[in-house]
C-alpha positions in Angstrom: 0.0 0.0 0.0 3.3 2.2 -0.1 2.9 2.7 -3.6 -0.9 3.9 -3.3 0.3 7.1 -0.8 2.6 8.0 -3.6 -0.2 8.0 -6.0 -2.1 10.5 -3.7 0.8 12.7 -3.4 1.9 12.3 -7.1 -1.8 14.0 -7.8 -1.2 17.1 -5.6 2.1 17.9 -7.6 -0.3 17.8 -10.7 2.3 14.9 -12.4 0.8 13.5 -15.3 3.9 11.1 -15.6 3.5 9.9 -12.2 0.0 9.4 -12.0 0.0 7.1 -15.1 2.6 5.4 -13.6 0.3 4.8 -10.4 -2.5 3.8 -12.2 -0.9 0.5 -13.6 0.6 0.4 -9.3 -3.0 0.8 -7.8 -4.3 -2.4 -10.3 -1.0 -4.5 -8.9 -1.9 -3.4 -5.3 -5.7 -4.7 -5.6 
């Protein structure tokens, strides 16, 4: 679930790169 926080911090810097990259992370975490 490490991976999930950096999601929700990777959307308040706005980073398009990081959030696609945390999308594909969320899926592998569930």
């Amino acid at each position: 679930m490490k991976f999930a926080t950096v999601c929700t911090s990777s959307k308040n810097e706005s980073s398009r790169r990081r959030i696609m990259v945390c999308a594909p992370t969320n899926k592998a975490i569930a």
